[in-house]
LOLUM-335724 format. One record per residue: residue number from 1; residue in three letters; chain; z, x, y of N, C-alpha, C, O in turn. Coordinates in steps of 0.02 Angstrom, whole numbers. Each point is the difference from the previous one (the first is absolute). Example, Ala and Ser with C-alpha at 12.3 -4.5 7.8 and 13.67 -1.06 7.14 Angstrom:
REC  num  residuo  cadena    n_c3    n_c1    n_c2   ca_c3   ca_c1   ca_c2    c_c3    c_c1    c_c2    o_c3    o_c1    o_c2
REC    1      ALA       A     390     660    -284       0     -45      59       0      45      60      33      52      -1
REC    2      SER       A     -69     -70      54       3      42      59      37     -39      55       8      25      55
***
This chain:
REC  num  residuo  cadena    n_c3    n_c1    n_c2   ca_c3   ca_c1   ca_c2    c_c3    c_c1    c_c2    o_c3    o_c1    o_c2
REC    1      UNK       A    -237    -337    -916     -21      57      41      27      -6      71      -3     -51      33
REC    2      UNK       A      24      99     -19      41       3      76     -52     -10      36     -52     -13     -30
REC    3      UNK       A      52      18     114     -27      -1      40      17      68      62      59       5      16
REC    4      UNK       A    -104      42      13      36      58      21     -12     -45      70     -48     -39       2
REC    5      UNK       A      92      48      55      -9     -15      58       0      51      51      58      19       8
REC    6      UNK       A    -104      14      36      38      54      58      12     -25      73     -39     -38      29
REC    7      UNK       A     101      65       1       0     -41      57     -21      37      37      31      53      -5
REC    8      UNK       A     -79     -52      52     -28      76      48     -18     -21      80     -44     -29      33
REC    9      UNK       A      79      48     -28     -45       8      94      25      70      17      57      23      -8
REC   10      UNK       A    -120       9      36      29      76      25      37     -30      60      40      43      20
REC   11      UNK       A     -36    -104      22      48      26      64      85     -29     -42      18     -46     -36
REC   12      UNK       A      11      99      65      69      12      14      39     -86      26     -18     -33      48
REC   13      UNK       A      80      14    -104      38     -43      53     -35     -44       0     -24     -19      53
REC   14      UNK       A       4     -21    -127     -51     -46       7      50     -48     -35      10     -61       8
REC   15      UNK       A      17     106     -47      48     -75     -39     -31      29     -93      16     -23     -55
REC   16      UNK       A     -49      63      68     -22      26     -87      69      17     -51       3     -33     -52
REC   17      UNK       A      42      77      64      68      11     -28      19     -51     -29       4      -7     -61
REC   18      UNK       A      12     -44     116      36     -45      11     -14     -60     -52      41     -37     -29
REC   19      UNK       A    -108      38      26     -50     -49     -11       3      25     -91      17     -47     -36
REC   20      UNK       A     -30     111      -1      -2      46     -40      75     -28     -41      -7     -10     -60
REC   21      UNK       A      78      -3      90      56      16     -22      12     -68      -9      14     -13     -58
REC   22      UNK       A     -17     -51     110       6     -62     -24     -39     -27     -33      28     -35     -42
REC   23      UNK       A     -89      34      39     -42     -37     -42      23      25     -62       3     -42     -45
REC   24      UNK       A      18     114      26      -4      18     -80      47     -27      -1       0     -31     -53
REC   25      UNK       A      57      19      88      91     -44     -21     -24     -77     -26       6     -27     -55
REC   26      UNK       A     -38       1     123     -30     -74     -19     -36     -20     -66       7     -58     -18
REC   27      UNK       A     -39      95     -15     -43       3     -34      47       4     -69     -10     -36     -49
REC   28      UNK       A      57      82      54      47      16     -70      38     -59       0       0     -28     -55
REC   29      UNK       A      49     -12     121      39     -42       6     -60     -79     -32      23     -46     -34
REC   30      UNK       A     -84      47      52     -36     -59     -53     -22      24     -55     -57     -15     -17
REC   31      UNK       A     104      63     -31     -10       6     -35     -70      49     -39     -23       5     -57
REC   32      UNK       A       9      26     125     -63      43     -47      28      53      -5      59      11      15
REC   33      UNK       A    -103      30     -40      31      86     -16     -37      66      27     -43      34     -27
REC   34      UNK       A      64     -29      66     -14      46      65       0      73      15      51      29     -17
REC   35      UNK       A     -74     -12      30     -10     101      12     -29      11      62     -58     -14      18
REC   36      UNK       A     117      48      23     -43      12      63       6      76      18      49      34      17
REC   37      UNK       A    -116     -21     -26     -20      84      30      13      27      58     -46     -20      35
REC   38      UNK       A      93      68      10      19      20      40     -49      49      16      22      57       4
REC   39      UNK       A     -77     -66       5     -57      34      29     -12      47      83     -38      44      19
REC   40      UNK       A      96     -84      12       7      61      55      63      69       3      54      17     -24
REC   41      UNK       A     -96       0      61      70      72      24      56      -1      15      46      37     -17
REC   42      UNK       A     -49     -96      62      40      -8      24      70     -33     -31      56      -6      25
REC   43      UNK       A     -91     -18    -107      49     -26     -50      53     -57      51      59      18       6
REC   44      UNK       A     -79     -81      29      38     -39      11       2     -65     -56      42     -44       0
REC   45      UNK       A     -89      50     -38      25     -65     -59      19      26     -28     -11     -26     -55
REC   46      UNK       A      54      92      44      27      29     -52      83      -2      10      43     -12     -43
REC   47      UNK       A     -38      25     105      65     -16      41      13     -68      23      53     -30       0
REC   48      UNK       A    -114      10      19      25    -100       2       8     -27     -49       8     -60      12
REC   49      UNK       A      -4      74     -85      16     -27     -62      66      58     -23      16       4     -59
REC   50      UNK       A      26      45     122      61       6     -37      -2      79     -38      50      34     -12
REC   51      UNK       A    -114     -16      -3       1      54     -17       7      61      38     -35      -1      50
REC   52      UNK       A      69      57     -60       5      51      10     -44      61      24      14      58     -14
REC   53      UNK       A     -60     -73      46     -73      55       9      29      80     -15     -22      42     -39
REC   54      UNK       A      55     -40      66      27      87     -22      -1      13     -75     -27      49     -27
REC   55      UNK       A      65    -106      -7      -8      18     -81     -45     -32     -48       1      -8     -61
REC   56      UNK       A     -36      -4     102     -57     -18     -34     -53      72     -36     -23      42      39
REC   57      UNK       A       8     -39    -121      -2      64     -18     -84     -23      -9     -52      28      16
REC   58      UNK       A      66     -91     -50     -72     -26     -38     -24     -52      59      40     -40      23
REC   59      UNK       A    -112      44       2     -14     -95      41    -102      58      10     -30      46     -28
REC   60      UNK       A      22     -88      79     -77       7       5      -6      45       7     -56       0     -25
REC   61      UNK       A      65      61      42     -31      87      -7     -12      29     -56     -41      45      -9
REC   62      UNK       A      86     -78     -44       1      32     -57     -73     -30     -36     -48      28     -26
REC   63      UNK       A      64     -97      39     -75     -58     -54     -42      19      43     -53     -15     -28
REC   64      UNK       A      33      47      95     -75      13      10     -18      77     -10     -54      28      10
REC   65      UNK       A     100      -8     -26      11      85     -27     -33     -12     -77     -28      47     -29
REC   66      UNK       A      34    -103       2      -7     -16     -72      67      44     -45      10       7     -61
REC   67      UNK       A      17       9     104      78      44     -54      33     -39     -26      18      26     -53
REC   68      UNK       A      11     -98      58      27     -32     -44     -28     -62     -11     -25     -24      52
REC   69      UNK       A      19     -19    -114      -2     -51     -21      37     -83      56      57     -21       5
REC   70      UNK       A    -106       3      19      23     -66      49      79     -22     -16      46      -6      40
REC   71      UNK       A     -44      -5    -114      52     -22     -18      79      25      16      56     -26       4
REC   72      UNK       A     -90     107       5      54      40      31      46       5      61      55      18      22
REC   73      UNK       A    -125     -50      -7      16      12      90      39     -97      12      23     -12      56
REC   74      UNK       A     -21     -25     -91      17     -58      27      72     -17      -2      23      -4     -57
REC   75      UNK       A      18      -7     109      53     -25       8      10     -56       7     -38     -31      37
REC   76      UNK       A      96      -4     -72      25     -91      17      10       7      49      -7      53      31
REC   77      UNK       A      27    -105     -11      49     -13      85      41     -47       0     -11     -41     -44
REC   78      UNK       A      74      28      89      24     -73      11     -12     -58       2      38     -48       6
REC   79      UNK       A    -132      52     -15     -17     -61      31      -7     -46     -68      12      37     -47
REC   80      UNK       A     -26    -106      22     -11     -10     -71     -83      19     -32     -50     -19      32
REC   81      UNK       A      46      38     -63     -85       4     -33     -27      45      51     -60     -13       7
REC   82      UNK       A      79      61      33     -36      55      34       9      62      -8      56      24       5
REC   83      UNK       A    -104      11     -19      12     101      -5     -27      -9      40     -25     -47      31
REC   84      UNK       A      32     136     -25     -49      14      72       5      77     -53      40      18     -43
REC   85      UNK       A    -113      20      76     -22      82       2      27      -3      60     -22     -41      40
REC   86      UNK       A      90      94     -17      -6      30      58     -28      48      35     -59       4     -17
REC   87      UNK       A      75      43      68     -36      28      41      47      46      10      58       1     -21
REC   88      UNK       A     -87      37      57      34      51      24     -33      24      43     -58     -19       8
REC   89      UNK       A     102      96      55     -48       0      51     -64      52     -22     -46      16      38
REC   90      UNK       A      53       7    -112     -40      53     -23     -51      -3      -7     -41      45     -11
REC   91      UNK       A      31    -128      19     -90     -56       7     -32      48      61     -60       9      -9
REC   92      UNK       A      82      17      58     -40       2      43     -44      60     -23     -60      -3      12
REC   93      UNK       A      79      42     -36     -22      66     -28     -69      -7     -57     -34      50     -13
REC   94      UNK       A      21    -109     -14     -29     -39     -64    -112      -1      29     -53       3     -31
REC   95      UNK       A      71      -7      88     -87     -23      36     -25      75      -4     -58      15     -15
REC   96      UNK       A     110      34      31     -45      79      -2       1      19     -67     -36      47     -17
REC   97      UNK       A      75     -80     -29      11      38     -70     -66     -25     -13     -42      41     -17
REC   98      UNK       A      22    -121      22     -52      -6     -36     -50      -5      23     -47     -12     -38
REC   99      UNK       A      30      21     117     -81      24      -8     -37      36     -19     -58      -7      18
REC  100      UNK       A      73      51     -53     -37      23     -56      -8       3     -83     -23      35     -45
REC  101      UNK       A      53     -89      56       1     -40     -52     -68     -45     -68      12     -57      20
REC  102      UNK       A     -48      49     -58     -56     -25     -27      34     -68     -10      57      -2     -23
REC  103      UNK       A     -82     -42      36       9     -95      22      63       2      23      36     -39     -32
REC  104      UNK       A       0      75      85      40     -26      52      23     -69      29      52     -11      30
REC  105      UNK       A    -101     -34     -45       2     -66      34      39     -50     -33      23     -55      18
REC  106      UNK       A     -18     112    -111       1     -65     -37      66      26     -48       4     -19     -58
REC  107      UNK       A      51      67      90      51      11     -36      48     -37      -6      34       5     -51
REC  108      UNK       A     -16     -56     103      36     -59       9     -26     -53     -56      46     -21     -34
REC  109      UNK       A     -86       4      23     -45     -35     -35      -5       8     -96       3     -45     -41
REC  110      UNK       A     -12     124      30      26      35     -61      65      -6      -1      13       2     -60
REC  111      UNK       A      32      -8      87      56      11     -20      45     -59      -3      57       9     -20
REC  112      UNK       A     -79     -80      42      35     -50     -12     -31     -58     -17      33     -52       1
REC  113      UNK       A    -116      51     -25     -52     -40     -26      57     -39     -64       8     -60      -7
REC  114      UNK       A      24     109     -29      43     -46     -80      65     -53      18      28     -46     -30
REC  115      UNK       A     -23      74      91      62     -39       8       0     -76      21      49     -37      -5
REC  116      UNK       A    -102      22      26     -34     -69       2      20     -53     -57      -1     -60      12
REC  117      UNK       A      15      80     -58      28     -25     -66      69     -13       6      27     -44     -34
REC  118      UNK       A       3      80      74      77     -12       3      15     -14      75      56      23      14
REC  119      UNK       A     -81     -47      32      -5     -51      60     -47     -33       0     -56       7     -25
REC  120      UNK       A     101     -76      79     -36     -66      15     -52      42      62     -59      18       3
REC  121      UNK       A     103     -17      31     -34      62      71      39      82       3      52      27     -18
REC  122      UNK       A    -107     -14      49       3      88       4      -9       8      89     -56      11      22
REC  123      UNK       A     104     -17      16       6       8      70     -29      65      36      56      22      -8
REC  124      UNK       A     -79      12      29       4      88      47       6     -20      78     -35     -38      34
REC  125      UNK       A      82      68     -20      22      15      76     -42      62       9      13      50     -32
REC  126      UNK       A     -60     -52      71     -33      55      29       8      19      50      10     -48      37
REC  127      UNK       A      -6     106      -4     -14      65      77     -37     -54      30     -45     -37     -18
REC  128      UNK       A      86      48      78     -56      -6      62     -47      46      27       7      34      51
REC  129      UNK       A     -56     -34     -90     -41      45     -15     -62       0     -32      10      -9     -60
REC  130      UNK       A     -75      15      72     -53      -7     -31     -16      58     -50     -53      12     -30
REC  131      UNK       A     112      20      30      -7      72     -52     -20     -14     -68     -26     -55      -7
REC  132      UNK       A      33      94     -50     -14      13     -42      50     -73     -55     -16     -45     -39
REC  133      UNK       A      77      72      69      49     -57     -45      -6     -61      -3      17     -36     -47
REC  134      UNK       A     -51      12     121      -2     -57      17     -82     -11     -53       1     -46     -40
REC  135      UNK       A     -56      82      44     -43     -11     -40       3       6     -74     -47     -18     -35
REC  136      UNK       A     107      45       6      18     -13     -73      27     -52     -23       6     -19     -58
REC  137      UNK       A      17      -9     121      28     -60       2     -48     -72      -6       0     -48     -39
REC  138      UNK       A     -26      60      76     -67     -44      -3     -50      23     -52     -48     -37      -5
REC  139      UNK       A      49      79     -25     -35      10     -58      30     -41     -54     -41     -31     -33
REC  140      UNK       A     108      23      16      30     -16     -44       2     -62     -16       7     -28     -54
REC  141      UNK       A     -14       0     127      31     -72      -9     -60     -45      12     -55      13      27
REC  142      UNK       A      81     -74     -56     -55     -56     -14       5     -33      70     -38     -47       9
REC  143      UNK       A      84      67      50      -8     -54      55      38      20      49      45      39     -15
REC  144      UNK       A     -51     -57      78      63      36      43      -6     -57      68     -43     -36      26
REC  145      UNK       A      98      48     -20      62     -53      43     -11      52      81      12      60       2
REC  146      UNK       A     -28     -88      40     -24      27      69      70     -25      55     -11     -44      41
REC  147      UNK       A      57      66     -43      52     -39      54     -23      29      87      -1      58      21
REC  148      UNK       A     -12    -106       7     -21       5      79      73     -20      22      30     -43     -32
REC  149      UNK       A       3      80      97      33     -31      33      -3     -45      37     -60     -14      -8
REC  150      UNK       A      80     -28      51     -29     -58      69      18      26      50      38     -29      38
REC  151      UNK       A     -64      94     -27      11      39      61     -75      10      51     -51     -29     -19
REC  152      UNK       A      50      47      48     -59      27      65     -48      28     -58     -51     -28     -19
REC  153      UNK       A      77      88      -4     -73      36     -34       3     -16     -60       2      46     -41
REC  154      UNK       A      -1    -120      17       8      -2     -86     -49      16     -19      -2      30     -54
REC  155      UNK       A     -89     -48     109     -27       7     -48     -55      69       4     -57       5     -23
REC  156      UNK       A     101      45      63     -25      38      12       1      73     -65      49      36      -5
REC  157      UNK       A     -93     -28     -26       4      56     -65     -13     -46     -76     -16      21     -56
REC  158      UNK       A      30     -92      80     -44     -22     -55     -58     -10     -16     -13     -11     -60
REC  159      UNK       A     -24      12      94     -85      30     -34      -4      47     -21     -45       7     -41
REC  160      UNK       A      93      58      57      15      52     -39      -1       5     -61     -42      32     -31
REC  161      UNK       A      93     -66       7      27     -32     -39     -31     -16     -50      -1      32     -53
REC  162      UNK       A     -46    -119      72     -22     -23     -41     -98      54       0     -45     -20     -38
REC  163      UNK       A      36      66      75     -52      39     -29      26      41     -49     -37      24     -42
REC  164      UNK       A     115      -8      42       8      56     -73      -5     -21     -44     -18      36     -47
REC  165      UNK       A      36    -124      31       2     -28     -49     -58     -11      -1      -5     -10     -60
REC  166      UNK       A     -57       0      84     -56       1     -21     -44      59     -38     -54      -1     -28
REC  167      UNK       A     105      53      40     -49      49     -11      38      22     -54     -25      48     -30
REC  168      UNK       A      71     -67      11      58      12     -63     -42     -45     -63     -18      18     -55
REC  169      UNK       A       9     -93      93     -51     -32     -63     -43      15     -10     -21     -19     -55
REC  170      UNK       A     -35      69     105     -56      13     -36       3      70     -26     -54      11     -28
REC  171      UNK       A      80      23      26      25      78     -19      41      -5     -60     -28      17     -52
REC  172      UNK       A      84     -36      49      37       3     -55      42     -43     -45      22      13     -56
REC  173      UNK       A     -13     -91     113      44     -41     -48     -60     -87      20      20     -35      47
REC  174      UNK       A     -71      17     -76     -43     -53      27      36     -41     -18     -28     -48      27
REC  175      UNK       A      90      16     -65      35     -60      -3      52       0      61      24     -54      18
REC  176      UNK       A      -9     113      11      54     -17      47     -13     -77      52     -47      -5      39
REC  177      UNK       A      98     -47     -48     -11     -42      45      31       5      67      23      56      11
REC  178      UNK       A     -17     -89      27      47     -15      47      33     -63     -11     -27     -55      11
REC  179      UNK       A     107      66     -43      50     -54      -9      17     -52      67       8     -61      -4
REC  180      UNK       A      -5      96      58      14     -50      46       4      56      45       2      58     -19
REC  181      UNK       A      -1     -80      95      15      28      65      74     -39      11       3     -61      -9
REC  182      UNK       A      48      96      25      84     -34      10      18      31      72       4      59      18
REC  183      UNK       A       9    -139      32      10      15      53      86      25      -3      38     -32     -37
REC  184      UNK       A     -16      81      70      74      16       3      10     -11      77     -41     -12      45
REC  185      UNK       A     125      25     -45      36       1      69       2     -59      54      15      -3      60
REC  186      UNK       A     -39     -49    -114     -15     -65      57      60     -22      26      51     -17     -31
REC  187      UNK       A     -67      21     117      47     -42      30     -10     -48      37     -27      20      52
REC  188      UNK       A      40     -97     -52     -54     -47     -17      22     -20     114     -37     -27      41
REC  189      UNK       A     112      58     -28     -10      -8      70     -75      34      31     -18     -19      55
REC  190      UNK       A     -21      64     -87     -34      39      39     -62     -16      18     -26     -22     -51
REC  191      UNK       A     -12      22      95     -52     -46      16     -35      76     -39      -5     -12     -60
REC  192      UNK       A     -10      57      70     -24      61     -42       0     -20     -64     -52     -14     -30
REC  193      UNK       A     117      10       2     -12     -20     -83     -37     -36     -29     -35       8     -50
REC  194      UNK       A      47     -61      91     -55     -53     -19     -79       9      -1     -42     -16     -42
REC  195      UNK       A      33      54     117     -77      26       3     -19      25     -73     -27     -30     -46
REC  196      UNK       A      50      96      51      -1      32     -51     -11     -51     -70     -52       2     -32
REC  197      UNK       A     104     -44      16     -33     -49     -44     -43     -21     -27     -20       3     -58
REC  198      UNK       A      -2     -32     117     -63     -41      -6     -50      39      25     -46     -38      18
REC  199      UNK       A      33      91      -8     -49      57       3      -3      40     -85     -48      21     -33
REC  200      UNK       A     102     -23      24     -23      30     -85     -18     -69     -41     -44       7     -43
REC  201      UNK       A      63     -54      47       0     -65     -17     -92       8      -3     -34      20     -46
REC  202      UNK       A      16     -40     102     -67     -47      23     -62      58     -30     -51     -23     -25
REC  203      UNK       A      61     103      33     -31      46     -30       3      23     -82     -53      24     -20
REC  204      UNK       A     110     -27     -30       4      -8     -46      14     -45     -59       4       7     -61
REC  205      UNK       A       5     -66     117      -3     -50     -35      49     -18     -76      61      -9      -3
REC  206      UNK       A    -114       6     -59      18      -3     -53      58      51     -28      47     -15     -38
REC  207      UNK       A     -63      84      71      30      51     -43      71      13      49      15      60       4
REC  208      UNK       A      33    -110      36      73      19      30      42     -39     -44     -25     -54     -18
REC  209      UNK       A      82      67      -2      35     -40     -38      28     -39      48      10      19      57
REC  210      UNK       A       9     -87     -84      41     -78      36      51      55      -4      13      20      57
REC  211      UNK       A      10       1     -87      91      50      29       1      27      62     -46      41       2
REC  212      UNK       A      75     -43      52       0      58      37      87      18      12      52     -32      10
REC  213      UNK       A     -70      88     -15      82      39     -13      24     -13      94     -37      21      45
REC  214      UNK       A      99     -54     -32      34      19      61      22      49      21      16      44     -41
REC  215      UNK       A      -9     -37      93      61      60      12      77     -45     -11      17     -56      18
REC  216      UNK       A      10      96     -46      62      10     -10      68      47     -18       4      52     -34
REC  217      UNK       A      48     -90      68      31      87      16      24       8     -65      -1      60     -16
REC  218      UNK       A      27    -104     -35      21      28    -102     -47      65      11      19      59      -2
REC  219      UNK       A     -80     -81      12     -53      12     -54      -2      78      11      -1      46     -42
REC  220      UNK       A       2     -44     146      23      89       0      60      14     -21      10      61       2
REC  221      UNK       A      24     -85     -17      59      38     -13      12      14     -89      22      54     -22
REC  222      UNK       A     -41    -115     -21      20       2     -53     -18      74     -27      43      20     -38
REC  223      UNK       A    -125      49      54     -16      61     -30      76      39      17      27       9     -55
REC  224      UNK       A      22      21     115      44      22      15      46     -17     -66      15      51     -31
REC  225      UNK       A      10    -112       4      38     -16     -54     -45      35     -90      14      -2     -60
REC  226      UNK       A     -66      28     100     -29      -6     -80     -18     -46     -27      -8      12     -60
REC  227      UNK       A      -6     -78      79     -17     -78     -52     -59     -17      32     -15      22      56
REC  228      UNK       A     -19     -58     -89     -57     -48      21      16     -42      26      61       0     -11
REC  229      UNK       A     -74     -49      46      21     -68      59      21     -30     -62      59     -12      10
REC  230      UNK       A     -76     -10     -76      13     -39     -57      93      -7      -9      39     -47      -9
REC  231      UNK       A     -33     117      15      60      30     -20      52     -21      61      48     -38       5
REC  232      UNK       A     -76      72      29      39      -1      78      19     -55      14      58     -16     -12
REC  233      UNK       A    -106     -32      42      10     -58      21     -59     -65     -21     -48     -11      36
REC  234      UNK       A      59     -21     -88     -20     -28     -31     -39     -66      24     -58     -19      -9
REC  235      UNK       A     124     -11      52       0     -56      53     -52      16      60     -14     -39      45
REC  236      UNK       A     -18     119     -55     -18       5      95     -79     -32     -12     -28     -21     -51
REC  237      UNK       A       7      30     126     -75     -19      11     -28      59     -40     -24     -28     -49
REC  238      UNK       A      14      90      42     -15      39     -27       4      -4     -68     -47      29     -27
REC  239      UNK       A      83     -54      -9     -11     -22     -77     -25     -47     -30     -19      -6     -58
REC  240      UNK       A      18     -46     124     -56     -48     -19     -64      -2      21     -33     -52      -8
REC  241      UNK       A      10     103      33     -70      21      26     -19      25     -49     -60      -3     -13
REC  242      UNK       A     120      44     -46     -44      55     -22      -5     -37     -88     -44      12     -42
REC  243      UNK       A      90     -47      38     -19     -57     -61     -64     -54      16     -26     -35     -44
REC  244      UNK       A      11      35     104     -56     -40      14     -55      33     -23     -38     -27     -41
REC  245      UNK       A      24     105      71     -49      34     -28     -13       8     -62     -59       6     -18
REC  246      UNK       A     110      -3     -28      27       5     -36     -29     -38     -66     -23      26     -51
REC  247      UNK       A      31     -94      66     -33     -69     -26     -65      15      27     -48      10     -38
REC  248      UNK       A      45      -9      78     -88       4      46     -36      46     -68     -57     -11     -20
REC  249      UNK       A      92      53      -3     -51      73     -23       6      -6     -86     -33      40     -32
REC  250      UNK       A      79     -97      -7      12     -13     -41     -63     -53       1     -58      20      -2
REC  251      UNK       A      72     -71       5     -56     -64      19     -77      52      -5     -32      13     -50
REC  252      UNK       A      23       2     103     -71      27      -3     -12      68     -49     -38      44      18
REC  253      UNK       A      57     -41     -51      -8      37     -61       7     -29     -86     -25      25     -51
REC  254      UNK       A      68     -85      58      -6     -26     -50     -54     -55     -34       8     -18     -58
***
């Protein structure tokens, strides 16, 4: 049985994409078998894995429309052992179609519950956004991956945050866990970064992963090429951050 993961923080520029596109590479490259849901509008894991957003006919509008069969909508990729559902920008249009909708919360959830059978993990890149998508998202999934930056306001909108997910477990999904809190953008010159650290450190304690992703310049650059850091640059700090997590999220699941 797979495992569904969502990666969510409504703020913007957190490292979620990023975080969404390497881990599913890392994850296929040790050999598991991977599916990662392009859950925002903005369709950047759809284009950081190489794909085409314009021709994209089938990806997430269609499976929360319920019009085609999951299976339909899934594309391979370059990467080894990874599909992805892409996106398109027609997602954005998807939160008014379905509020009026009867169990809205839980079409993400209907529509890719079987596929668990045919992945190790089931990834979703979600909106920065506490909308609707982002709550189908968290309906669906058994756990979700919180990436904070090590900036000034990392930890500002996460109580937000972790109250939706509270109110997601008692409303509609009570197994959702929290997989880990993942610090991003660390730059270890920064007396800030570090704060930041050991401020999410000393308050969450148990639930931050030993990974913390650096900044590094591959890592922005490799989405522009279309590849995951895996692909791109194999050798960089960025690929070995994200095989760290990687192992980190393998280990504690097995």
């Amino acid at each position: 049985m797979g495992k569904i993961i969502a990666i969510a923080n409504q703020k913007g520029g957190v490292g979620k994409t990023t975080t969404s596109v390497n881990l599913a590479a890392s994850l296929g490259v040790l050999e598991k078998k991977v599916l990662l849901i392009d859950a925002d509008p903005q369709a950047n894991a759809t284009s950081g894995l190489g794909i085409d957003v314009e021709s994209v006919e089938l990806g997430t509008y269609q499976l929360l429309e319920h019009s085609v069969k999951a299976e339909e909508a899934i594309m391979k990729t370059e990467s080894p052992n990874l599909d992805i559902i892409p996106a398109h920008i027609d997602l954005v249009a998807i939160e008014i179609e379905l509020v009026d909708q009867d169990q809205r919360e839980y079409m993400l959830k209907s529509a890719i519950g079987h596929l668990r059978d045919m992945y190790d993990y089931i990834l979703i890149d979600c909106a920065p956004s506490l909308g609707l998508l982002t709550l189908n998202a968290l309906t669906a999934a058994d756990s979700v991956i919180i990436p904070i930056q090590c900036e000034y306001f990392a930890l500002e909108g996460l109580g937000k945050l972790l109250n939706t997910i509270k109110s997601v477990q008692k409303i509609h999904n009570n197994k959702l866990d929290i997989e880990g809190l993942l610090l991003t953008m660390y730059d270890a010159r920064l007396r800030l970064s570090n704060q930041v650290v050991e401020e999410v450190q000393k308050h969450f304690d148990e639930m931050v992963f030993k990974t913390i992703i650096q900044r590094n310049v591959r890592l922005s650059e490799a989405p522009s090429y279309g590849e995951s850091i895996i692909n791109y640059d194999a050798a960089s700090k960025g690929a070995t951050n994200y095989l760290s997590l990687a192992h980190e999220i393998i280990k504690k699941n097995s």
